[in-house]
PAKEMAR-366572 format. One record per residue (C-alpha): residue number from 1; residue in three letters; x, y, z. Coordinates in steps of 0.25 Angstrom, whole numbers. Each point is the difference from the previous one (the first is absolute). Example, Ala and Ser with C-alpha at 12.3 -4.5 7.8 and 13.67 -1.06 7.14 Angstrom:
# PAKEMAR-366572
REC resi resn     u     v     w
REC    1  Ala    49   -18    31
REC    2  Ser     6    14    -2
# end
This chain:
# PAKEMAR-366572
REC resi resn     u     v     w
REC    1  Unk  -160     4   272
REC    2  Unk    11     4     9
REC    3  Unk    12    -4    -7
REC    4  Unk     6     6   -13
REC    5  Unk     4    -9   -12
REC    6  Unk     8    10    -3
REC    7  Unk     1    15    -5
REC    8  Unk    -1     8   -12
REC    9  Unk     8    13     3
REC   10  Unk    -5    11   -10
REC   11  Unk     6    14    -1
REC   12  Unk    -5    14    -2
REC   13  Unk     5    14    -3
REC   14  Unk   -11     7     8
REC   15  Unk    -7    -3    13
REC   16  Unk   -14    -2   -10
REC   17  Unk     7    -5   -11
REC   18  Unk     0    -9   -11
REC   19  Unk     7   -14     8
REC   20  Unk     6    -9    -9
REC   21  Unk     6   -14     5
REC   22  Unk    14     0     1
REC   23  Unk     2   -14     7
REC   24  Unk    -7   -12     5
REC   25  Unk     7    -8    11
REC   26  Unk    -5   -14     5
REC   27  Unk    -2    -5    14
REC   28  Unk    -3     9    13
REC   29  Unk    14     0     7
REC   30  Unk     6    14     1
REC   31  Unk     7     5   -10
REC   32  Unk     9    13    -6
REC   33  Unk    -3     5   -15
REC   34  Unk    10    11    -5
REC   35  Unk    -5     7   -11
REC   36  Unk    10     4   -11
REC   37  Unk    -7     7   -10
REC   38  Unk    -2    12     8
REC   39  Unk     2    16    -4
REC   40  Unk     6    10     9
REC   41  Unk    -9    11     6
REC   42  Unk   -12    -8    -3
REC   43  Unk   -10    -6    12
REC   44  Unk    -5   -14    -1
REC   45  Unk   -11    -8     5
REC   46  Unk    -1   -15     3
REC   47  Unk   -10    -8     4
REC   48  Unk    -8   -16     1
REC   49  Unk    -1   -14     5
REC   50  Unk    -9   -14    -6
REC   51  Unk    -1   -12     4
REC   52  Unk    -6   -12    -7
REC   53  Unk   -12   -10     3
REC   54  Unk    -4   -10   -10
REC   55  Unk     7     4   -12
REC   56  Unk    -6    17     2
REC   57  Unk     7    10     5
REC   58  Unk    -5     8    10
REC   59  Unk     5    14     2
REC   60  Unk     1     9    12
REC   61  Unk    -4    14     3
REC   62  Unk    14     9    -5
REC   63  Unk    11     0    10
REC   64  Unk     1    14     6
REC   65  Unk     8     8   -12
REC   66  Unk    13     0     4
REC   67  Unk     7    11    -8
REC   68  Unk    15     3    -3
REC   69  Unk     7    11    -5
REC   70  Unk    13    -2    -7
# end
């Protein structure tokens, strides 16, 4: 499957942390996300795409973490 349906962005505290979905965004055009519940002195992680065949979705491997630091 080479196209994402979509993306499910989910949020860690820790590079090997918990990851909790913060936001699902529909279609595979490009897109911005700001995230607004966020702490000061505190790193965050982010990762995901899916895409959907036949009604299932269909993960892919996690994105490269992509931390910030606030």
């Amino acid at each position: 499957m080479n196209t994402a349906s979509g993306y499910k962005i989910y949020r860690a505290t820790s590079k090997n942390g918990k990851y909790k979905l913060i936001k699902t965004v529909k279609g595979n055009k490009t897109f911005k996300y700001y995230d607004k519940k966020v702490y000061k002195k505190t790193r965050y992680y982010y990762v995901k795409a899916y895409a959907t065949k036949n009604k299932k979705q269909y993960y892919s491997d996690n994105s490269a973490k992509k931390s910030v630091k606030i």
